[in-house]
LONUSE-913217 format. One line per field, with one value per residue (C-alpha): chain; x, z, y; residue number from 1. Coordinates in nm, 3 decimals, decimal comma. Layout:
ch c(A|...)
X c(X|...)
Z c(Z|...)
Y c(Y|...)
i c(NUM|...)
//
This chain:
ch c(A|A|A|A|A|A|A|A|A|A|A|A|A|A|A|A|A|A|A|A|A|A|A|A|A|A|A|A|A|A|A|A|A|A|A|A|A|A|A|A|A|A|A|A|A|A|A|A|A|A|A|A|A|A|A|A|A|A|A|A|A|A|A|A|A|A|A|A|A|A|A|A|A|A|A|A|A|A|A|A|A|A|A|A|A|A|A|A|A|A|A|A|A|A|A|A|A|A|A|A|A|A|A|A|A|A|A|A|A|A|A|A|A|A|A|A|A|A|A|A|A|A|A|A|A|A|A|A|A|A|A|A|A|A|A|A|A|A|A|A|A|A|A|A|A|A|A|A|A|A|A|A|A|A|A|A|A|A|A|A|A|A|A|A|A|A|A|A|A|A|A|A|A|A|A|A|A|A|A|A|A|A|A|A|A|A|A|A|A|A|A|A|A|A|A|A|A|A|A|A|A|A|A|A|A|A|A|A|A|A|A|A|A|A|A|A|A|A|A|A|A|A|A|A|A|A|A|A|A|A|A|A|A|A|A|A|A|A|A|A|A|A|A|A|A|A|A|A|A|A|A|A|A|A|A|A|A|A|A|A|A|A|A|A|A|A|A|A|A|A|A|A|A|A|A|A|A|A|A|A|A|A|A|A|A|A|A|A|A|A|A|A|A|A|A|A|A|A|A|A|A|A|A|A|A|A|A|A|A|A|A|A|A|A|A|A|A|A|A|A|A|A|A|A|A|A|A|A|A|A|A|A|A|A|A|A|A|A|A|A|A|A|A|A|A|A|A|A|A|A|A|A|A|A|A|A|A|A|A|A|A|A|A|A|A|A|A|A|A|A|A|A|A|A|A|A|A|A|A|A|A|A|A|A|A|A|A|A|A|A|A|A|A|A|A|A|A|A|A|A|A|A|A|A|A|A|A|A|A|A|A|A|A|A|A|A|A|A|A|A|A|A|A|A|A|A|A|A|A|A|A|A|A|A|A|A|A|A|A|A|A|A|A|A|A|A|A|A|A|A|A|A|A|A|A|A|A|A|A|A|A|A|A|A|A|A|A|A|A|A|A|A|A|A|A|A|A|A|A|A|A|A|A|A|A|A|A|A|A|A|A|A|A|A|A|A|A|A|A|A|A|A|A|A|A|A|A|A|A|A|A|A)
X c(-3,501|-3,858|-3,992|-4,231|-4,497|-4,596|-4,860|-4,628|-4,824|-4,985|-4,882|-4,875|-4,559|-4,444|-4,521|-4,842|-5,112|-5,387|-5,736|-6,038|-6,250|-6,425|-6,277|-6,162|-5,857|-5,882|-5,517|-5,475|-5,200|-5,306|-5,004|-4,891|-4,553|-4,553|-4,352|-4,024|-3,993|-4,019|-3,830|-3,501|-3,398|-3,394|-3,571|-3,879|-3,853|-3,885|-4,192|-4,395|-4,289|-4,460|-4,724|-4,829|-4,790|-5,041|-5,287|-5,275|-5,333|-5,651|-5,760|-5,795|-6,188|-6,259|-5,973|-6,190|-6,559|-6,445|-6,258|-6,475|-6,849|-6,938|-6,800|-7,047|-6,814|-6,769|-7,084|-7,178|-7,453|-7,527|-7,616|-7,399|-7,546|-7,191|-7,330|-7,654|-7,579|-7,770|-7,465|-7,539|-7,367|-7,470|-7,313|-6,996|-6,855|-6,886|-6,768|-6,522|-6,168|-6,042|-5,813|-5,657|-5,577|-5,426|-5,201|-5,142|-5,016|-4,795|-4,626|-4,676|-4,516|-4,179|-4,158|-4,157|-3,957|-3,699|-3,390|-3,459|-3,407|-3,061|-2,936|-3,012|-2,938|-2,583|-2,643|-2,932|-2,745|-2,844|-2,863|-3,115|-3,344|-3,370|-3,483|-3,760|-3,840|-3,884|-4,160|-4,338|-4,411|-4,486|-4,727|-4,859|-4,915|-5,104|-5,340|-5,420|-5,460|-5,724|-5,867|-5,910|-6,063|-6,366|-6,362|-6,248|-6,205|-6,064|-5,852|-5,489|-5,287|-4,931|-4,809|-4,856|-5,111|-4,892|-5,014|-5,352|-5,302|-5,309|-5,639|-5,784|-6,051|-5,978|-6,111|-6,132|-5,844|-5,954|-5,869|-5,614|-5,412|-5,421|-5,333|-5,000|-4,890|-4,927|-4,698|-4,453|-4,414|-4,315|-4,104|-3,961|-3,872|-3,744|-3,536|-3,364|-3,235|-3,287|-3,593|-3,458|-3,502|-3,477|-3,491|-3,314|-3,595|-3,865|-4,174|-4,041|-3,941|-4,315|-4,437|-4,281|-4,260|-4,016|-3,900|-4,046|-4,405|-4,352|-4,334|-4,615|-4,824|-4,695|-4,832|-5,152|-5,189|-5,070|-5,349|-5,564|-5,423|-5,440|-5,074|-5,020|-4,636|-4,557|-4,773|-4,542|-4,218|-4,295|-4,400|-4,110|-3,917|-4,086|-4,051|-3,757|-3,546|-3,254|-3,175|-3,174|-3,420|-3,658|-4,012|-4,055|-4,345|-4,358|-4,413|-4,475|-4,835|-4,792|-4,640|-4,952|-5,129|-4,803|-4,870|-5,181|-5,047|-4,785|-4,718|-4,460|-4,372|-4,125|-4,462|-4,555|-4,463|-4,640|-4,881|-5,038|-4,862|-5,031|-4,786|-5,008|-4,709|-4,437|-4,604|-4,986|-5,153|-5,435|-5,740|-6,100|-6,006|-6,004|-6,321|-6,522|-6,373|-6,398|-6,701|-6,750|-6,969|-6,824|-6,960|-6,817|-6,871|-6,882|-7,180|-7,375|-7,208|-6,877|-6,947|-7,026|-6,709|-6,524|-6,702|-6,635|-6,233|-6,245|-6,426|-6,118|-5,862|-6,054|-6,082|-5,794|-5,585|-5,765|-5,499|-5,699|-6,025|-6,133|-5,977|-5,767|-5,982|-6,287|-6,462|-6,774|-7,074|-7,074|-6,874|-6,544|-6,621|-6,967|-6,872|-7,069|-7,388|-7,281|-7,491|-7,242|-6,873|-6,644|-6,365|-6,050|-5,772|-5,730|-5,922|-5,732|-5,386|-5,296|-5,463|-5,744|-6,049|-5,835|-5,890|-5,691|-5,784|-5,526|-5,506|-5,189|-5,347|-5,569|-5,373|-5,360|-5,176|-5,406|-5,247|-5,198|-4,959|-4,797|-4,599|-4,918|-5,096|-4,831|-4,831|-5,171|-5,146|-4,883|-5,117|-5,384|-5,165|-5,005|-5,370|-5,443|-5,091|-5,159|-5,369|-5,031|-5,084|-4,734|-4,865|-5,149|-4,968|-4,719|-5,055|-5,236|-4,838|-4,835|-5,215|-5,146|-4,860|-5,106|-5,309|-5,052|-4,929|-5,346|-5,325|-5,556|-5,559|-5,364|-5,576|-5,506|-5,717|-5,683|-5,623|-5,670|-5,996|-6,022|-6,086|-5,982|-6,283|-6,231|-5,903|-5,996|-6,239|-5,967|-5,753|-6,050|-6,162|-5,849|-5,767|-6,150|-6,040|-5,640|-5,694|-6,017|-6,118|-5,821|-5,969|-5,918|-6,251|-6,454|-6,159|-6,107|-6,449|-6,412|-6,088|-6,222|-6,574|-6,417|-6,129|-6,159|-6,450|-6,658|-6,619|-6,633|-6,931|-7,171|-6,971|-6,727|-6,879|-7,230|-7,334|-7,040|-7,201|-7,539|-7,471|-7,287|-7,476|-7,784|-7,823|-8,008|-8,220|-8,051|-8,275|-8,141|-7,797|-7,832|-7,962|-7,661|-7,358|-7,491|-7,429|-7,070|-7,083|-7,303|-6,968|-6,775|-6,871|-7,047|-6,812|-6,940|-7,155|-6,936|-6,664|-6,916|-6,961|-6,609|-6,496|-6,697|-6,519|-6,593|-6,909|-7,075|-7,048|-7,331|-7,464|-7,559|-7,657|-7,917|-8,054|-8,056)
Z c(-1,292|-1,298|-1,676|-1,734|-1,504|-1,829|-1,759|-1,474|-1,460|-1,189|-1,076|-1,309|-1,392|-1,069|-0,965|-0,751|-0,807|-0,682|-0,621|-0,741|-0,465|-0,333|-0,022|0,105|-0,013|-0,296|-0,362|-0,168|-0,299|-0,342|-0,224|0,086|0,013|-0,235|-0,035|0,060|-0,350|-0,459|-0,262|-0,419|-0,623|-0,652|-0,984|-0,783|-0,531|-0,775|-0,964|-0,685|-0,620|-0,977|-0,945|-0,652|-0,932|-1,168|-0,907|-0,756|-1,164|-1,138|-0,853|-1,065|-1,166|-0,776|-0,656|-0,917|-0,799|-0,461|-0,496|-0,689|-0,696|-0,316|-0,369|-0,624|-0,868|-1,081|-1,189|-1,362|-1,640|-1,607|-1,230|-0,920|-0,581|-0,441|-0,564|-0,434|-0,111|-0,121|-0,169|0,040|0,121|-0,139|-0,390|-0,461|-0,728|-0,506|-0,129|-0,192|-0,059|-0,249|-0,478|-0,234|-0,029|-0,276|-0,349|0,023|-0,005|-0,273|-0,039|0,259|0,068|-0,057|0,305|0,491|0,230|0,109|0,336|0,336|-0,021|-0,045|0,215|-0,060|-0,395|-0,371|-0,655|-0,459|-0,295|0,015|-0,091|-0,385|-0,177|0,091|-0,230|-0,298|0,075|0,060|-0,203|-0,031|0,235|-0,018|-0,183|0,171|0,350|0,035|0,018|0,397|0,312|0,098|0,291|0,580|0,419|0,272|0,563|0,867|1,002|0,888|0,906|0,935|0,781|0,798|0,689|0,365|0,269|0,150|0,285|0,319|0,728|0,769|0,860|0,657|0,932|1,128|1,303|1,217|1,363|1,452|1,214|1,477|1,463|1,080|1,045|1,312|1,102|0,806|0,971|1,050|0,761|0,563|0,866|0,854|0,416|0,483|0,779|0,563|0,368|0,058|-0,115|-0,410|-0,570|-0,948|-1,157|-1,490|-1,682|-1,641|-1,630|-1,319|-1,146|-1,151|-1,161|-0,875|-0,486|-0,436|-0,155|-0,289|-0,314|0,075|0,176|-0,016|0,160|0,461|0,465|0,339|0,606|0,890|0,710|0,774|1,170|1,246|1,270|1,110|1,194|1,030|0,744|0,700|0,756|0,514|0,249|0,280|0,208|-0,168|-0,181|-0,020|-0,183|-0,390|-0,529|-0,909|-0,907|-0,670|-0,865|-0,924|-0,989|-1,342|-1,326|-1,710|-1,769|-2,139|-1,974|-1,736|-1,962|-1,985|-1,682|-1,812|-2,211|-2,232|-1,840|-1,579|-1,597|-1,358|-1,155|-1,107|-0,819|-0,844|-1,115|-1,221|-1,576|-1,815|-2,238|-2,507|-2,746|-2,582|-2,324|-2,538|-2,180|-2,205|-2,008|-2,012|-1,903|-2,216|-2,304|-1,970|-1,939|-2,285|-2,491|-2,721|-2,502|-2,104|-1,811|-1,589|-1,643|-1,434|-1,218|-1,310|-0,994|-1,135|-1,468|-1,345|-1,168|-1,493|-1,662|-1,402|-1,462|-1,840|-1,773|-1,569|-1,797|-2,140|-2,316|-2,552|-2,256|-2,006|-1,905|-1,676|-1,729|-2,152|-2,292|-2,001|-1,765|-1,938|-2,267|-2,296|-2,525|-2,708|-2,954|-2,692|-2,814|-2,633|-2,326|-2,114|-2,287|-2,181|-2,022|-1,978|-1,932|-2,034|-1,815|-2,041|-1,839|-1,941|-2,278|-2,491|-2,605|-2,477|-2,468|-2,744|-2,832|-2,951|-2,835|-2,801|-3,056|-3,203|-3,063|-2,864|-2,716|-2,490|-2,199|-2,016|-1,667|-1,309|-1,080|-0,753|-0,634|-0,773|-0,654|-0,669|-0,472|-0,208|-0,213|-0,115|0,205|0,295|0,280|0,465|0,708|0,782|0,812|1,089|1,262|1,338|1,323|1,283|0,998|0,885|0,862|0,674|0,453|0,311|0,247|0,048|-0,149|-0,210|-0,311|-0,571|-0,720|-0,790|-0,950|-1,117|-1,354|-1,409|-1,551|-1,242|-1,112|-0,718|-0,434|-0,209|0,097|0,396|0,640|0,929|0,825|0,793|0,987|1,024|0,790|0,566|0,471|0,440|0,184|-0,028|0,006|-0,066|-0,342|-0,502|-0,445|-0,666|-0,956|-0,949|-0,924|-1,059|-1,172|-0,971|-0,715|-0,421|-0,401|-0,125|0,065|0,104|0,184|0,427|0,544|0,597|0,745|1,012|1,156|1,557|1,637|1,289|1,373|0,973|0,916|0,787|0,580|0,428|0,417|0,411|0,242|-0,019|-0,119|-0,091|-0,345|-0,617|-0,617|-0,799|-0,807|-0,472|-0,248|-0,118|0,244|0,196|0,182|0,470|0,670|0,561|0,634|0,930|1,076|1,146|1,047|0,705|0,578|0,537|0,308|0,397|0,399|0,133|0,241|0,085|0,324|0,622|0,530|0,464|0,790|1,109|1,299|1,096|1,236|0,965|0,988|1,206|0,980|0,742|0,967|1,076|0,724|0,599)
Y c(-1,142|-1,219|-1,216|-0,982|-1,132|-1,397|-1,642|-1,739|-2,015|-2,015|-2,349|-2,611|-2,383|-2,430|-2,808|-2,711|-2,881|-2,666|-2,767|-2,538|-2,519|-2,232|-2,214|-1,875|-1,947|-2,139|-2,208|-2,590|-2,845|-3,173|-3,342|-3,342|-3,369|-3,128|-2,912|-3,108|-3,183|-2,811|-2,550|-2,654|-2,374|-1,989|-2,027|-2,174|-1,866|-1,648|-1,798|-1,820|-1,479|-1,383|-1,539|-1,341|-1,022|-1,288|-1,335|-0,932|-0,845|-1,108|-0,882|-0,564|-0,550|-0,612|-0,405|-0,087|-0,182|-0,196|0,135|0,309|0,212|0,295|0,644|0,779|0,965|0,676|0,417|0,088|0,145|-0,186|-0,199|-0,298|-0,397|-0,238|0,149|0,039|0,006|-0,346|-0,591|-0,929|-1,258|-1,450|-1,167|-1,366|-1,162|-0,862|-0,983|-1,289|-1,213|-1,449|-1,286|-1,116|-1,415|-1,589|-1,339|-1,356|-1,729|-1,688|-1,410|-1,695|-1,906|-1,692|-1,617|-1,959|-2,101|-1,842|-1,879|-2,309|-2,261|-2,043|-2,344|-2,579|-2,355|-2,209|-2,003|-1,816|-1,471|-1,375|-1,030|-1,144|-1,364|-1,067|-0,860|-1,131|-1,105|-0,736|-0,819|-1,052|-0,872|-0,595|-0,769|-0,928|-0,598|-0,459|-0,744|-0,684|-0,349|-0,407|-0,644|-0,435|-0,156|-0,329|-0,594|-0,421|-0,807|-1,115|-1,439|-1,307|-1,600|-1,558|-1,929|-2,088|-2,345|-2,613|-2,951|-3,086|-3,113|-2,785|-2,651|-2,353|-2,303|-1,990|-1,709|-1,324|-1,104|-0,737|-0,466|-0,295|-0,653|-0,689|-0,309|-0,392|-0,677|-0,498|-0,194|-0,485|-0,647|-0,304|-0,197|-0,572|-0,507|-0,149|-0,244|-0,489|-0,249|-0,444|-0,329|-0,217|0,133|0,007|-0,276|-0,380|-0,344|-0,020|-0,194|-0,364|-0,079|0,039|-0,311|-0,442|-0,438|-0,113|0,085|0,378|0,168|0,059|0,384|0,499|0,211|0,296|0,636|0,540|0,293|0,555|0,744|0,515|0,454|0,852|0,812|1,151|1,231|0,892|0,968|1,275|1,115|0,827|1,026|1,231|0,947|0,976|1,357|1,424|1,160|1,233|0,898|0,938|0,626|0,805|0,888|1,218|1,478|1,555|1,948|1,967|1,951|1,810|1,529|1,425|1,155|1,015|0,819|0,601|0,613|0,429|0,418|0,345|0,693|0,846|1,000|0,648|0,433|0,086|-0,005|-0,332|-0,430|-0,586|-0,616|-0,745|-0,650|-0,862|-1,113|-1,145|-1,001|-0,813|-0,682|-0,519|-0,176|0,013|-0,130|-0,080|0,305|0,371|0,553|0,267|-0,013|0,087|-0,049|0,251|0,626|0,938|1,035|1,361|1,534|1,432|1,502|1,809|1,849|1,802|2,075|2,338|2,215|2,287|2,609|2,709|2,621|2,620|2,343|2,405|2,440|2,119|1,871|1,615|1,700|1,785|1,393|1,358|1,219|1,266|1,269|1,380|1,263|1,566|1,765|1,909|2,246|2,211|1,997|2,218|2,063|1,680|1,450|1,180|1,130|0,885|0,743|0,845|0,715|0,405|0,406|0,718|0,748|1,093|1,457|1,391|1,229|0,907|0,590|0,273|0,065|-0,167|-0,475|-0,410|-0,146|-0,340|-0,345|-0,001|-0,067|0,004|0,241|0,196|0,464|0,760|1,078|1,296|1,078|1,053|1,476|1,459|1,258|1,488|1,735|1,518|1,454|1,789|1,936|1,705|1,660|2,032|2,323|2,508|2,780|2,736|2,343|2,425|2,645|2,331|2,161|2,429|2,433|2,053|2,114|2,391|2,171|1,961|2,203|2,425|2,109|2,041|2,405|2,547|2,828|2,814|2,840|3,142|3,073|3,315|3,057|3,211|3,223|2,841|2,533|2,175|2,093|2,327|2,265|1,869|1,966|2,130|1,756|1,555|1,733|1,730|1,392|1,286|1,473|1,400|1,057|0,989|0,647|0,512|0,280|0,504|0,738|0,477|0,452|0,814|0,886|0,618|0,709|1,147|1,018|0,751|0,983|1,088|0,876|0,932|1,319|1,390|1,111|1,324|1,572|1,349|1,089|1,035|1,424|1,356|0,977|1,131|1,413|1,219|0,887|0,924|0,532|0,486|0,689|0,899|0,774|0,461|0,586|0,786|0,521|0,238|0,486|0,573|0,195|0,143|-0,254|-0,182|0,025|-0,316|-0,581|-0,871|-1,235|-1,461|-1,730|-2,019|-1,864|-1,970|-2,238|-2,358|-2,197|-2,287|-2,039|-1,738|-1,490|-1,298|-0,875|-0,799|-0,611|-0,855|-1,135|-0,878|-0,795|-1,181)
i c(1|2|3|4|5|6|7|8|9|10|11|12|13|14|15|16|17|18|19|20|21|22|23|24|25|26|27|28|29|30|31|32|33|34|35|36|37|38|39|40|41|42|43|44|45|46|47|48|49|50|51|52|53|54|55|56|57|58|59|60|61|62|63|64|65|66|67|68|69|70|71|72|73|74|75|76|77|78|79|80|81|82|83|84|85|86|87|88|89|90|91|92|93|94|95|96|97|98|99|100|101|102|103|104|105|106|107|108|109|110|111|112|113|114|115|116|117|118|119|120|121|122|123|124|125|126|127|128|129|130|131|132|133|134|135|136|137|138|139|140|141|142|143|144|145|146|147|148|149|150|151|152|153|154|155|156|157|158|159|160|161|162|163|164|165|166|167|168|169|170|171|172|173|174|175|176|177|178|179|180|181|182|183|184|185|186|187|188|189|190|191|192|193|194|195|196|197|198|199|200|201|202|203|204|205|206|207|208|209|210|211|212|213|214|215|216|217|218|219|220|221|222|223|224|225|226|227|228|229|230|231|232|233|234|235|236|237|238|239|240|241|242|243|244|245|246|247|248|249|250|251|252|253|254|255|256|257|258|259|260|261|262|263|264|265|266|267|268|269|270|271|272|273|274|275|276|277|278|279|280|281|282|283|284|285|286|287|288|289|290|291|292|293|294|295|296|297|298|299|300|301|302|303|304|305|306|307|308|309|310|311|312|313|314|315|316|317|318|319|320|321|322|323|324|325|326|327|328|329|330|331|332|333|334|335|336|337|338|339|340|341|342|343|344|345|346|347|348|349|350|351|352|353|354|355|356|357|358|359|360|361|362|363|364|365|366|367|368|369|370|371|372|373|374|375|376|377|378|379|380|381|382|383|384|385|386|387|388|389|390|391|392|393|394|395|396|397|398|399|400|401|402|403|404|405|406|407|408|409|410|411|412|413|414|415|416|417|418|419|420|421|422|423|424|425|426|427|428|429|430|431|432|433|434|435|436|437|438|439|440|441|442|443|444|445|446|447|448|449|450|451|452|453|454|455|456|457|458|459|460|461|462|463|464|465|466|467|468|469|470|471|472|473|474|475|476|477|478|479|480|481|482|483|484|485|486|487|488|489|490|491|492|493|494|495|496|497|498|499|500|501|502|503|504|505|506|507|508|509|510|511|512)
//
């Protein structure tokens, strides 16, 4: 059992010696042979294994401005090129892939190396080592995920770094071969039937690779394909299970900050861990969400958003709007006076103005999926699998389940008076307040605008980043979304120049 992701030690723990350059993927042994003397034991396996969890958990303030800051709904105070629309090459912090790749190698590494190592370790089970396997390829296909979305193309490496021979120069793949790969590595873990559905401990069963959190991915990446009947069927493997480890949907609204304070709830499928009590790990988000010093708040439009919420339910009766997902900078009897709201998620301790602020409190997990989520592209999905009312009827039902444990009134649409659009709006809509401040806002925008040839581009996309981000002109904005290349990040210009057979996003090499 992997202990609670500790400093896992990168690799001095783990008899790498890893250079710190700043190439792409900055995670390079120094010895050659570093290789043959390592993979001896299942002990090694498995801390290389956690240090892919270390290195995704080092991802987490990209894996938010990425998510987040293109989308509008969420800002920095403090300025971000990202929200601007004006991010370039030489905006390291902002376009490196870095992080993700070296979460990549670690998976690279378990990979290659994982059966060599049960011939060698007769202690390591088969049936275990297939369980790390199903992780790796977890954690792989997630990182490509990511990479994909705010890249559209780039180097797909699918063998580990481990000597200095091997060469780290390599060109980009196309985003329809890095989204196959990532289909086949989570149809490769699920078909081994040994993902597993819970872990000893709790934390791990929402802080690890799962076969609930594969199929999760694997509907937001059919999502992301158009693939809408296997969007359907793989989050029916979340809904529909009756395993009595599956994650469930927490119906009792009382229970709904339960997922952020303390966390790895039962609505929760995979979330970034952090213990501060236990393992001394901590990190930034209560402080840059919080209403003390943040770096992130809502927009006005959002803001606005959140006030209409509490005005349905009143405030004495707001779940995740009044101090669940917000806090505004006024009195909460008079939120309908505030100028600016606070990120609450991962700053408060539950459904009040309270915030977390003892020391062990500093370490609020990041979510990454969870069952409402998964409801949602359902929803998405059935809407455009069919324009069968008895289709669009399930997704108005998964919507108001949503809504009903939020304390909001159901939606009672006539559908036949409804299009394709309209009912999209009612899914996107509910997807920015349900999971607000949870790194998926830009990639739903994205995901809405980009569908059937960029059919949605305008309404989706570039009217919905137009009306909530009041950080750039909103001329500007029009003009950037409007370019197919300008909605993917630049590649950092160290990455050039460490890799001869990259070629810059078109985009970019225009502009600079």
């Amino acid at each position: 059992m992997i202990n609670k992701i500790k400093y896992l030690l990168l690799l001095a723990v783990l008899a790498f010696q890893f250079t710190a350059c700043n190439d792409w993927l900055s995670v390079l042994p120094e010895n050659e042979q570093v290789s043959d003397e390592y993979w001896t034991s299942k002990e090694e396996v498995e801390s290389v294994l956690a240090s892919g969890y270390v290195y995704l958990r080092d991802a987490v303030p990209r894996l938010v401005q990425w998510g987040e800051l293109r989308g509008g709904a969420i800002y920095s105070i403090n300025g971000n090129d990202l929200q601007t629309f004006q991010v370039t090459p030489d905006d390291g912090s902002l376009c490196s892939w870095a992080p993700l790749y070296k979460v990549i190698n670690m998976a690279n590494s378990v990979i290659a190396n994982a059966e060599v190592v049960m011939q060698r370790d007769e202690t390591f089970d088969e049936a275990v080592m297939t369980s790390y396997l199903t992780e790796a390829y977890y954690l792989r296909a997630l990182s490509y995920f990511y990479i994909v979305r705010n890249w559209r193309d780039a180097p797909l490496i699918l063998a580990p770094y481990e000597t200095d021979k091997i060469s780290y120069e390599k060109e980009k793949s196309s985003e329809a071969e890095i989204i196959a790969q990532i289909k086949e590595d989570i149809t490769t873990a699920l078909g081994s039937g040994a993902a597993k559905e819970k872990y000893e401990e709790d934390w791990a069963t929402k802080g690890r690779g799962t076969k609930w959190s594969l199929h999760a991915l694997m509907a937001d990446v059919c999502l992301w394909s158009e693939d809408y009947q296997a969007a359907i069927m793989h989050c029916n493997e979340v809904l529909d299970a009756t395993s009595a480890f599956r994650p469930v949907f927490v119906t009792d609204p009382t229970k709904w900050y339960e997922l952020f304070y303390p966390g790895n709830s039962n609505g929760s499928i995979f979330e970034i861990n952090w213990d501060h009590g236990v393992y001394n790990q901590t990190n930034n988000l209560a402080t840059q969400f919080g209403n003390g010093s943040p770096v992130y708040v809502y927009s006005e439009q959002m803001l606005l958003d959140w006030i209409d919420e509490t005005d349905l339910t009143g405030s004495n009766e707001a779940v995740r709007s009044l101090y669940g997902a917000f806090v505004p900078d006024v009195n909460g009897d008079d939120y309908a006076n505030a100028s600016l709201g606070y990120v609450w998620k991962y700053s408060g301790i539950g459904m009040q103005a309270q915030v977390r602020n003892t020391v062990n409190e500093q370490d609020p997990n990041y979510m990454v999926y969870r069952v409402a989520d998964v409801m949602l592209m359902k929803a998405e999905a059935m809407i455009l699998s069919s324009s069968d009312m008895q289709a669009w009827s399930v997704a108005i039902d998964l919507i108001n389940e949503v809504r009903t444990r939020a304390k909001l009134p159901v939606l009672e649409p006539v559908l036949e008076e409804l299009n394709e659009a309209d009912m999209l709006e009612l899914v996107l809509y509910e997807r920015n307040m349900e999971l607000a401040g949870e790194g998926k806002r830009w990639y739903d925008l994205l995901r809405f605008g980009k569908r059937d040839g960029f059919k949605y581009r305008s309404l989706f996309l570039i009217d919905m980043v137009v009306a909530y981000n009041r950080t750039a002109n909103p001329a500007w904005i029009r003009s950037v979304l409007n370019n197919d290349d300008a909605l993917f990040l630049p590649i950092e210009t160290s990455e050039l120049e460490n890799n001869r057979l990259l070629v810059q996003n078109p985009y970019y090499h225009a502009t600079n």
